[in-house]
C-alpha positions as CSV (number, residue, x, y, z in Angstrom):
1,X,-3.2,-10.8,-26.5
2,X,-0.2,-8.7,-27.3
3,X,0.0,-5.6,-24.7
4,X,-2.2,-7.4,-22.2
5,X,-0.5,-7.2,-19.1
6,X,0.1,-5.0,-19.4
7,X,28.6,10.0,-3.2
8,X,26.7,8.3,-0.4
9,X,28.2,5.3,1.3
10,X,26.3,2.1,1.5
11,X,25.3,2.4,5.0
12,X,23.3,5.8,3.1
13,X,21.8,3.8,0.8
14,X,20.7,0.9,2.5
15,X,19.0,3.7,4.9
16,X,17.8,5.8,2.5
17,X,16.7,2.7,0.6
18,X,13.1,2.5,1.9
19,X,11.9,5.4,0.9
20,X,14.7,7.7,-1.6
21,X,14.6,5.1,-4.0
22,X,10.8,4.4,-4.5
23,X,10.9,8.0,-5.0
24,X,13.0,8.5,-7.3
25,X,11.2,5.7,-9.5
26,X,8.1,7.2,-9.1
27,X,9.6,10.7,-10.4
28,X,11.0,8.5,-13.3
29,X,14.8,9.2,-12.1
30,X,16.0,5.3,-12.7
31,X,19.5,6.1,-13.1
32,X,20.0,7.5,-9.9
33,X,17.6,5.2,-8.2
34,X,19.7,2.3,-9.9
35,X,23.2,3.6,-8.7
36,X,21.4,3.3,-4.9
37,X,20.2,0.0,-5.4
38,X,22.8,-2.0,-7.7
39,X,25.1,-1.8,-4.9
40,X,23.1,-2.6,-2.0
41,X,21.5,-5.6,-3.9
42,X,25.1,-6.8,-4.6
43,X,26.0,-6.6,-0.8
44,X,22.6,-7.9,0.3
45,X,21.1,-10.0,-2.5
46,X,18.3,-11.7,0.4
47,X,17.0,-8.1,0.7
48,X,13.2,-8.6,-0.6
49,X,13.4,-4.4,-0.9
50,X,16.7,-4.7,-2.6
51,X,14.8,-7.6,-5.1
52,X,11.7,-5.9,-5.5
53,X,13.4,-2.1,-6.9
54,X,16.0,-3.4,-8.6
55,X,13.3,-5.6,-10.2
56,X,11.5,-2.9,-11.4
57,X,14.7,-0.8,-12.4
58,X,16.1,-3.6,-14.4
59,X,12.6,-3.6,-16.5
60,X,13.2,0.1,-16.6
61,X,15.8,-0.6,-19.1
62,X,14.5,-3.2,-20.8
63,X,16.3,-6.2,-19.4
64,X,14.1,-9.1,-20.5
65,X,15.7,-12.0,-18.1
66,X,16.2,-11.1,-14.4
67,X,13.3,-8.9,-13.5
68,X,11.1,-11.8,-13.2
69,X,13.7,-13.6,-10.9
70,X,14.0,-10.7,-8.8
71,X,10.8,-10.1,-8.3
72,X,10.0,-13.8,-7.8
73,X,13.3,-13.6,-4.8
74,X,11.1,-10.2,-3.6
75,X,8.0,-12.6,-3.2
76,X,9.7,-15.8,-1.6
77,X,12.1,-13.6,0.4
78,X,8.6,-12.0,1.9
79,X,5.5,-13.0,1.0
80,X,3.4,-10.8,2.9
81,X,4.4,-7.6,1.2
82,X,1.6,-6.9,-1.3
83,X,3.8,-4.2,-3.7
84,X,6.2,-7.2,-4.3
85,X,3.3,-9.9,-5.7
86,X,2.1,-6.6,-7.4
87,X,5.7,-6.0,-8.9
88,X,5.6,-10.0,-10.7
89,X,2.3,-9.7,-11.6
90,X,3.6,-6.2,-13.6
91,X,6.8,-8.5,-15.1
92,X,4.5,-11.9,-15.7
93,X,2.3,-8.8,-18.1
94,X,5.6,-7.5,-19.8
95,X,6.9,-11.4,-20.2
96,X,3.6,-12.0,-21.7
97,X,4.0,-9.4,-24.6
98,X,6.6,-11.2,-25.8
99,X,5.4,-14.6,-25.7
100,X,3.5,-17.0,-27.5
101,X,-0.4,-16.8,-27.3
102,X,-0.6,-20.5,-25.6
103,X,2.4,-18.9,-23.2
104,X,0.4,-15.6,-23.1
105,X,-2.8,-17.5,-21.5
106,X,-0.8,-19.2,-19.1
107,X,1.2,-15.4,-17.7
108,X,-2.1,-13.8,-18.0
109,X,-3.4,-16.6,-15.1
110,X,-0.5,-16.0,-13.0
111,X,-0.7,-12.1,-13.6
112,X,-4.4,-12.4,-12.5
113,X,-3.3,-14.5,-9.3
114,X,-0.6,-11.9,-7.9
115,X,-2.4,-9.4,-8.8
116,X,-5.2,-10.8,-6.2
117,X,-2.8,-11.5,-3.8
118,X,-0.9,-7.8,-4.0
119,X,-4.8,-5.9,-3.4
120,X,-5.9,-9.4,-0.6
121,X,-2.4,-7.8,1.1
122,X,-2.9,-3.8,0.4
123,X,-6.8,-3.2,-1.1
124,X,-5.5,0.7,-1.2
125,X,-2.9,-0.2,-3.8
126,X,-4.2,2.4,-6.4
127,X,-0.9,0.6,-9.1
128,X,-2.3,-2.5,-8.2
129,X,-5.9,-1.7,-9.5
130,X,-4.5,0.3,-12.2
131,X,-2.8,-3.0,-13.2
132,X,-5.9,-5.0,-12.4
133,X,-8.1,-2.7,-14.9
134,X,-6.0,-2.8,-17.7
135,X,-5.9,-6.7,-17.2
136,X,-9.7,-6.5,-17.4
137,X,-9.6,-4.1,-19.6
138,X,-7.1,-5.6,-22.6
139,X,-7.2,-9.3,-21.8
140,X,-9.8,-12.2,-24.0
141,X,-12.5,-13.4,-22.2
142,X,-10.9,-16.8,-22.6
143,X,-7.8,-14.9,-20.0
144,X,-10.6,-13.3,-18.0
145,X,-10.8,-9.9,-19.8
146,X,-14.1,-8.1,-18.7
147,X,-14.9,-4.3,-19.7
148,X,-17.5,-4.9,-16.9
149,X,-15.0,-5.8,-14.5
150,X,-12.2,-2.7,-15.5
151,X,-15.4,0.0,-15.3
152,X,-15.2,-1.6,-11.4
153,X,-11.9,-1.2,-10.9
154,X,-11.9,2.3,-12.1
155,X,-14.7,3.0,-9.8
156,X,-12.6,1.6,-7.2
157,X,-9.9,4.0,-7.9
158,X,-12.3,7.1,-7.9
159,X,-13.4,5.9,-4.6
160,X,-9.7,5.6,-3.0
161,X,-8.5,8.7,-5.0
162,X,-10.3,11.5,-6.9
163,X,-7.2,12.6,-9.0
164,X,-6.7,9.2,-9.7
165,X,-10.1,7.6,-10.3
166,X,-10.8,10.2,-12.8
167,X,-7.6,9.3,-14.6
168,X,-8.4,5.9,-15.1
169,X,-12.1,6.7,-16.1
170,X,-10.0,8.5,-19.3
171,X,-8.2,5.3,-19.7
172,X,-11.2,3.3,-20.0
173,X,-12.8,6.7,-22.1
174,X,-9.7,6.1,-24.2
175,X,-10.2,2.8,-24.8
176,X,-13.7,2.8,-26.0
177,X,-13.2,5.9,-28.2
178,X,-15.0,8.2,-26.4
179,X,-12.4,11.3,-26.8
180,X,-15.1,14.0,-25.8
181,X,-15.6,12.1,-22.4
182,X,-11.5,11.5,-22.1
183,X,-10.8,15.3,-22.0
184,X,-13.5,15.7,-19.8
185,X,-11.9,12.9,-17.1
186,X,-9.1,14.5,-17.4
187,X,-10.3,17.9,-16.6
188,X,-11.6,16.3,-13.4
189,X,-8.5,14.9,-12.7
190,X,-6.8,18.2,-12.9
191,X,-9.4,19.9,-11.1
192,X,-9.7,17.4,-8.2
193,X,-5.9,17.6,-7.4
194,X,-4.7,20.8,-9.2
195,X,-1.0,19.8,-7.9
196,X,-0.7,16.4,-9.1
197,X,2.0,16.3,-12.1
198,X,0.9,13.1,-13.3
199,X,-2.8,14.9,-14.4
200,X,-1.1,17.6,-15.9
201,X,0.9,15.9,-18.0
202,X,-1.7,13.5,-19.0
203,X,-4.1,16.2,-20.1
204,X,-1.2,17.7,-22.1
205,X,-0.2,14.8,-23.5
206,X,-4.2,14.0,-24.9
207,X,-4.0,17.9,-26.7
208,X,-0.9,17.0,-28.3
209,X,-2.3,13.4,-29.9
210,X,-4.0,13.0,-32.9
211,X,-7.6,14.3,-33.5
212,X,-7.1,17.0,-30.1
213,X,-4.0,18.9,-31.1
214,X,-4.4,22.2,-29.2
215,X,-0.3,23.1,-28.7
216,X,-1.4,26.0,-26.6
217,X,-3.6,24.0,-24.4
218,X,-0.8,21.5,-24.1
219,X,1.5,24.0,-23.6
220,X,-0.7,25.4,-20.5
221,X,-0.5,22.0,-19.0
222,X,2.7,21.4,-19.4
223,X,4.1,24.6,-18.1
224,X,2.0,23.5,-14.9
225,X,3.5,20.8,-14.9
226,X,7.1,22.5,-15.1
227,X,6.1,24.7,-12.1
228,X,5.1,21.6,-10.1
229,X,8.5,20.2,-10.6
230,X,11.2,21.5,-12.9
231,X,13.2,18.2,-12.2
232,X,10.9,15.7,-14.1
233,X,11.5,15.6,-17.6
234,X,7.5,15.4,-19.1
235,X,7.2,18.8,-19.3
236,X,10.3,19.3,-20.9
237,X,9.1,16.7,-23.6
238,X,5.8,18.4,-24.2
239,X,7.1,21.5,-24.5
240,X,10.2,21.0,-26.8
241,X,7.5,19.1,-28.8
242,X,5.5,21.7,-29.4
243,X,7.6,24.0,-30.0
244,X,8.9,21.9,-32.4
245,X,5.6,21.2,-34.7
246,X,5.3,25.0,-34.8
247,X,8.7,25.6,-36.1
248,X,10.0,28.0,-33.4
249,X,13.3,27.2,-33.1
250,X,14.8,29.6,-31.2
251,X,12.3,28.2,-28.3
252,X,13.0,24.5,-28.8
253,X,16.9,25.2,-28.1
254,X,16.1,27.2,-25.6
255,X,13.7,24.6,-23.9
256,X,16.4,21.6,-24.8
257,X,19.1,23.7,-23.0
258,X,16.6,23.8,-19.9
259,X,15.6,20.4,-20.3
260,X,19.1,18.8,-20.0
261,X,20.2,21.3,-17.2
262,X,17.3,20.0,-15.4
263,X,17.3,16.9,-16.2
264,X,20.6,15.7,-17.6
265,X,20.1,11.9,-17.4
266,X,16.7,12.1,-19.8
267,X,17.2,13.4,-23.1
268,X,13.8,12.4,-24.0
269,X,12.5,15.9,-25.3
270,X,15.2,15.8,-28.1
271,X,13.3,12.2,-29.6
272,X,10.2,14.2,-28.7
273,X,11.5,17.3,-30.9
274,X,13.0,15.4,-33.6
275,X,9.7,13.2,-34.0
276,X,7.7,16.8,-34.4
277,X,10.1,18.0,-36.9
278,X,9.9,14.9,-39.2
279,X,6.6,15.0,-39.2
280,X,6.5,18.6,-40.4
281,X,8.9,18.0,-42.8
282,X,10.8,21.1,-42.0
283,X,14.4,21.4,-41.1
284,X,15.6,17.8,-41.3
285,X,18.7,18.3,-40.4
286,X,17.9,19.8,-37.0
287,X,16.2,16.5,-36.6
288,X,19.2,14.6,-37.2
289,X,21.3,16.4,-35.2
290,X,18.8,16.1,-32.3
291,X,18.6,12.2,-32.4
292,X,22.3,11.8,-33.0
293,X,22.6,13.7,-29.6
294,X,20.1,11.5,-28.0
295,X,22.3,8.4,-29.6
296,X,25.2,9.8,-28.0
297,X,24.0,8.8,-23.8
298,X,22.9,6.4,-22.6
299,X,18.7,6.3,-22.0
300,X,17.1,6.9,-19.2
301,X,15.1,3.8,-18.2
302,X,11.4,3.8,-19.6
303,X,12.7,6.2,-22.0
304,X,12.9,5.2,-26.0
305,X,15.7,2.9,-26.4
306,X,18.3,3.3,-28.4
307,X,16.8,1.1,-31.1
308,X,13.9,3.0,-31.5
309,X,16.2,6.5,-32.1
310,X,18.3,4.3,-34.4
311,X,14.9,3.8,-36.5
312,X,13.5,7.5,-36.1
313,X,17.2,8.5,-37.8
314,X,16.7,6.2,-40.6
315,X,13.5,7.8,-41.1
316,X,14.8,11.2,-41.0
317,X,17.6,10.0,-43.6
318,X,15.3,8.8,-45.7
319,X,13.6,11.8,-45.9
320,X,16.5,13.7,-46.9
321,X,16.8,11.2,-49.9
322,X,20.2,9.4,-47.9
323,X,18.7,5.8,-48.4
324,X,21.8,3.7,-48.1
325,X,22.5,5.6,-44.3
326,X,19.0,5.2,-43.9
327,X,19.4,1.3,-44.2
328,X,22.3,1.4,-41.9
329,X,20.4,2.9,-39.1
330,X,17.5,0.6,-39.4
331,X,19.7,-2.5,-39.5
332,X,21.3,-1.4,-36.3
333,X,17.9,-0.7,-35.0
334,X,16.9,-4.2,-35.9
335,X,20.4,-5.7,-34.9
336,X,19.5,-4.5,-31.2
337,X,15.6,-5.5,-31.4
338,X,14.5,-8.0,-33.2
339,X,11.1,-6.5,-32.6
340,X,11.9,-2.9,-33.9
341,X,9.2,-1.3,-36.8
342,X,12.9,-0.6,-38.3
343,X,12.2,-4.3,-39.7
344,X,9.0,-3.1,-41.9
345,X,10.7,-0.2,-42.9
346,X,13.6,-2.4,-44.8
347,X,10.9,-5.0,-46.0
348,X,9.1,-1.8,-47.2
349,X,12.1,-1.2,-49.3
350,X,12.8,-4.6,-50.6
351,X,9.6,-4.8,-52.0
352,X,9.8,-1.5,-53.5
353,X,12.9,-3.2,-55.6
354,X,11.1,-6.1,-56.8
């Protein structure tokens, strides 16, 4: 059931808190929205706001112990306030994943019941449904799982919001490996809000996966995307990608520079770049010295972790025949998660010894 559940004062930021910082989560900007709230939850830690964003920024990063305490502070602290039960429900999902399957069963029943409670509170909760068809959508029958069910939800969405409900009906397209009628969602999601970033960068993102790789088409999107708003880092990603898997190197520098101007605390498109060129098998050494820039910061939230560039390195090493560095950088990837692939890479080894 793995994956189921899936310089401003503080009297600024306390005002600003209602709104600045949702936005800035929404736009994927968790370092700034983390320097609002860290302090404000520190000064007011009975703030159910204060609980419920610093919940969600602290999963941002990966912190596997106090978003569920937070959120659960969010929910006692207010219990009216649909987005905070929706908020646990969204932690109970990402406690699940790393849980036992008896564990598993027991999250997925709590997930199910704030889920409930978040759309009982706010039916127009488009997350909240999102959240509720994947539960559908990815959970046993034994959980509740029903494909039935997650086609209803989507439909719920597309009735609440075109853009949306079209993006969900790829999701479910996705899921039941119907590709030609993903792309075609998509293209309605694009079409029935040409300004929303989130459908341009997921209509991108399905020409640059494997099976629809179109770079130009991607490339299209994406560049939408950048005109939308040159101060989210998607775009960036895409395009440095691409640019990458075609070897045109003048262009990825150029769209790296961009990218961290833009976007300084997301160095995501340099992963993103260094992933193409490994794959190619071209220029390993740019590679390298893209993901030892990317070690050198810390990651944006929701962003790959630092483990995960540790293992892409080792694979880059290992490419260049540098084995024993390679092991270095896998067994640091390891060291900080216990749960990195880094682990079947060195077992891959081993057993090549024997």
């Amino acid at each position: 059931m793995t994956g189921v559940l899936l310089g401003c004062g503080l009297a600024f930021a306390a005002a600003a808190a209602p709104s600045l910082p949702e936005k800035l989560i929404e736009e994927g900007h968790w370092k700034q929205a983390r320097a609002i709230v860290a302090p404000w939850i520190r000064d007011k830690p009975n703030d159910p706001l204060a609980n419920f964003l610093y919940s969600q920024i602290r999963n941002a990063f990966h912190d596997r112990q106090s978003p569920l305490a937070l959120a659960e502070n969010a929910v006692r602290l207010e219990s009216g306030a649909g987005k905070y039960h929706r908020q646990l429900a969204e932690v109970l999902g990402v406690t699940a994943q790393h849980s036992g399957m008896l564990q598993q069963l027991f999250l997925a029943r709590r997930f199910k019941k704030e889920i409930d409670i978040a759309l009982t509170e706010d039916g127009s909760d488009l997350q909240a449904l999102r959240d509720l068809m994947e539960f559908y959508l990815l959970a046993p029958g034994i959980a509740g799982g029903d494909k039935d069910k997650a086609r209803a939800a989507a439909d719920r969405i597309l009735r609440l919001n075109a853009a949306e409900g079209w993006l969900a009906r790829a999701r479910l397209a996705e899921f039941e490996q119907e590709p030609g009628a993903g792309e075609a969602f998509l293209r309605k999601a694009v079409e029935a809000q040409p300004g929303s970033y989130k459908a341009r960068i997921a209509l991108a993102s399905h020409y640059l996966s494997a099976g629809h790789r179109n770079y130009d088409l991607a490339g299209e999107q994406a560049r939408e995307a950048l005109r939308i708003d040159p101060g989210r880092v998607a775009s960036y990603a895409i395009l440095s990608e691409a640019s990458a898997a075609r070897g045109s190197w003048s262009e990825m520098e150029e769209l790296l520079a961009r990218a961290e101007k833009a976007v300084p605390d997301d160095l995501t498109p340099y992963v993103r770049a260094a992933e193409a060129i490994r794959s190619s098998g071209r220029e390993l050494p740019r590679a390298e010295r893209l993901l030892r820039r990317y070690l050198a910061a810390e990651p944006e939230g929701n962003a790959p972790t630092i483990s995960e560039a540790h293992w892409q390195l080792g694979l880059v090493l290992e490419k260049q025949a540098r084995r024993a560095e390679a092991i270095e950088q896998w067994s640091e990837s390891l060291r900080l998660d216990s749960e990195s692939p880094a682990k079947r890479e060195l077992k891959r080894l081993a057993a090549r010894e024997r």
